[in-house]
C-alpha positions as CSV (number, residue, x, y, z in Angstrom):
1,X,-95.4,75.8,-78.3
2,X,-94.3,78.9,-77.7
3,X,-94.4,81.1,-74.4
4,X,-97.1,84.0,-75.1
5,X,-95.5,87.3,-73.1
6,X,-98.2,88.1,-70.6
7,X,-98.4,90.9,-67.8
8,X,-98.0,87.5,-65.5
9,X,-95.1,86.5,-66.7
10,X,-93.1,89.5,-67.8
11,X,-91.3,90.1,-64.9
12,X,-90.1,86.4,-64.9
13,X,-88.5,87.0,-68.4
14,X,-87.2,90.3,-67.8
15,X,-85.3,88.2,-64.4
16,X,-84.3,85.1,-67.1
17,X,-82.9,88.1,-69.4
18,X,-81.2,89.6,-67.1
19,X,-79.2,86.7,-65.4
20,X,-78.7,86.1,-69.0
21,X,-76.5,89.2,-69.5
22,X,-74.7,88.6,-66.6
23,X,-73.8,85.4,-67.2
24,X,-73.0,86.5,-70.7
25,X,-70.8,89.1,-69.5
26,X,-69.3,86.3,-67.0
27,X,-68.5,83.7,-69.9
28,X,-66.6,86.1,-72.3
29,X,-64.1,87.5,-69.2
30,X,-63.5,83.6,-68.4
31,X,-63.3,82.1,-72.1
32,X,-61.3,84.9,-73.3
33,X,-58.7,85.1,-70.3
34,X,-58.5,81.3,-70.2
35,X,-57.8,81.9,-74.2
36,X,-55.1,84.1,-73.5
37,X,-53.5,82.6,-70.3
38,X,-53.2,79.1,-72.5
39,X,-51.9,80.8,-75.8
40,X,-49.0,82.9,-73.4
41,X,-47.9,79.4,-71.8
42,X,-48.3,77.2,-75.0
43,X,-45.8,79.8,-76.7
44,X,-43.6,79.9,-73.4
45,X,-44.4,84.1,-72.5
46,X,-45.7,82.4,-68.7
47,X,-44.6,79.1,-67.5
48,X,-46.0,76.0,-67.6
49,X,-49.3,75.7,-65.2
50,X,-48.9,75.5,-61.0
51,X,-45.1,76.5,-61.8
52,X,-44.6,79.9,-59.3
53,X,-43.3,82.6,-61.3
54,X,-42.6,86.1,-59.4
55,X,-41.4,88.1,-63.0
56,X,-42.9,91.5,-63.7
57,X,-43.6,91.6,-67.5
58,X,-46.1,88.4,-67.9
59,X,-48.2,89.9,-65.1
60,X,-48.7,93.4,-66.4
61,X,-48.9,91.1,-70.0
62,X,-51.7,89.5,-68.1
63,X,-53.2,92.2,-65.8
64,X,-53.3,94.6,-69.4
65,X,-55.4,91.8,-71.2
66,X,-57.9,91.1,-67.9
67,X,-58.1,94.2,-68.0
68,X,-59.7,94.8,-71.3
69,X,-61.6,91.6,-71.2
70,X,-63.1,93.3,-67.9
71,X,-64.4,96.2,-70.1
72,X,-65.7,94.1,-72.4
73,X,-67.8,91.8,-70.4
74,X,-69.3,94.8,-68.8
75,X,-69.8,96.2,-72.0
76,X,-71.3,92.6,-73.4
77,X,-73.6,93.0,-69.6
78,X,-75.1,96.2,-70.1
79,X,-76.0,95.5,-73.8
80,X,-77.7,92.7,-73.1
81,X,-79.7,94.1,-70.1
82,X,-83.4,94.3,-70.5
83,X,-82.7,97.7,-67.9
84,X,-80.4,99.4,-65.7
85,X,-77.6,98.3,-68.1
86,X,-75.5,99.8,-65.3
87,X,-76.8,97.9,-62.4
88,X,-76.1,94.7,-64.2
89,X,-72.9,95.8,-65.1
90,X,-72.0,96.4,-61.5
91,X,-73.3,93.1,-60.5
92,X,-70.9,91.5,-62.7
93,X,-68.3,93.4,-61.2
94,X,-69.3,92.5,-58.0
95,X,-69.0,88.7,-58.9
96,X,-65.7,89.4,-60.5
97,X,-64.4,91.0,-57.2
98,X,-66.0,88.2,-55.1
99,X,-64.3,85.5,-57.0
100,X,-61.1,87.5,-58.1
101,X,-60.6,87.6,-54.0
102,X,-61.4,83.8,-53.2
103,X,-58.9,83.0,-56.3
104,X,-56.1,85.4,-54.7
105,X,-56.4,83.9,-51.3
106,X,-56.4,80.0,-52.9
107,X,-53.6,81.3,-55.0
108,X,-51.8,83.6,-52.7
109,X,-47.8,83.1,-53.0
110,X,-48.2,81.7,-56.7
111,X,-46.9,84.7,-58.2
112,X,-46.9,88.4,-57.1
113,X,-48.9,89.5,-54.4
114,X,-49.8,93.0,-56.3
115,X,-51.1,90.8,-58.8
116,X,-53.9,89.1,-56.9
117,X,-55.0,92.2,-55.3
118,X,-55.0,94.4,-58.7
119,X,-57.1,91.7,-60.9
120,X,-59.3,91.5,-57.9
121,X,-59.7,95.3,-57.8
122,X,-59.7,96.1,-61.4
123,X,-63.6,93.9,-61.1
124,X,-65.6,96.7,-60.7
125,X,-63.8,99.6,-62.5
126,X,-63.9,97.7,-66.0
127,X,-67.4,96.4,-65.3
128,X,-68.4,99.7,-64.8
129,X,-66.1,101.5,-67.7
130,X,-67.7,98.7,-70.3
131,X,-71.4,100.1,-69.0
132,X,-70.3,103.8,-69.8
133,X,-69.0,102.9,-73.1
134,X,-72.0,101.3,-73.8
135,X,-74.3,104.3,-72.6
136,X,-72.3,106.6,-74.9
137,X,-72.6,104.3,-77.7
138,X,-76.2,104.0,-77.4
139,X,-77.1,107.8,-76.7
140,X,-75.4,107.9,-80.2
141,X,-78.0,105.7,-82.4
């Protein structure tokens, strides 16, 4: 049986789709950068897990592939938005930064400080790049 879309329960769908995107946009930023993070320590580029490591390179390694991930999953957001692919985009973003800054204070002295602080900053900015990428891909179909 399928669910007939009616004035009545439109605005209920358009709310299902549009946690959907976010949540879309969430689970590609978390599977790909647990991808990542496990191929660099399987191959020995970061050290094994809960060891403290302070070294520059694997974190700009790191903060460089969030970082694109970021624009990604605000691109994946606002394509799957049923409207205001930005405003979805930028509630991803703020998600990102919420939990970015509970994951640098639980982490905090793990690695470098910068770190934390950038990933946790970068939320919004790549959120909101991956929403303007996919504005300008769109105004070009």
């Amino acid at each position: 049986m399928s669910m007939q879309i009616t004035h009545e329960n439109a605005p209920f769908r358009s709310a299902l789709w549009s946690l959907g995107a976010v949540f879309a946009g969430f689970a590609s930023i978390a599977v790909l950068s647990t991808a990542a993070d496990m191929l660099f320590h399987a191959i020995g580029v970061f050290p094994p897990d809960g060891t403290p490591s302070y070294e520059t390179g694997p974190f700009l390694l790191a903060f460089g592939y969030r970082a694109v991930f970021g624009v990604l999953a605000g691109y994946i957001t606002a394509r799957l938005a049923p409207h205001h692919p930005m405003g979805h985009a930028l509630a991803l973003g703020v998600i990102g930064l919420i939990l970015s800054t509970v994951g640098a204070v639980v982490m905090w002295g793990m690695g470098p400080n910068w770190y934390a602080i950038a990933v946790a900053l970068l939320a919004i900015p790549a959120a909101w790049l991956g929403a303007v990428i996919h504005a300008r891909r769109a105004a070009t179909r």
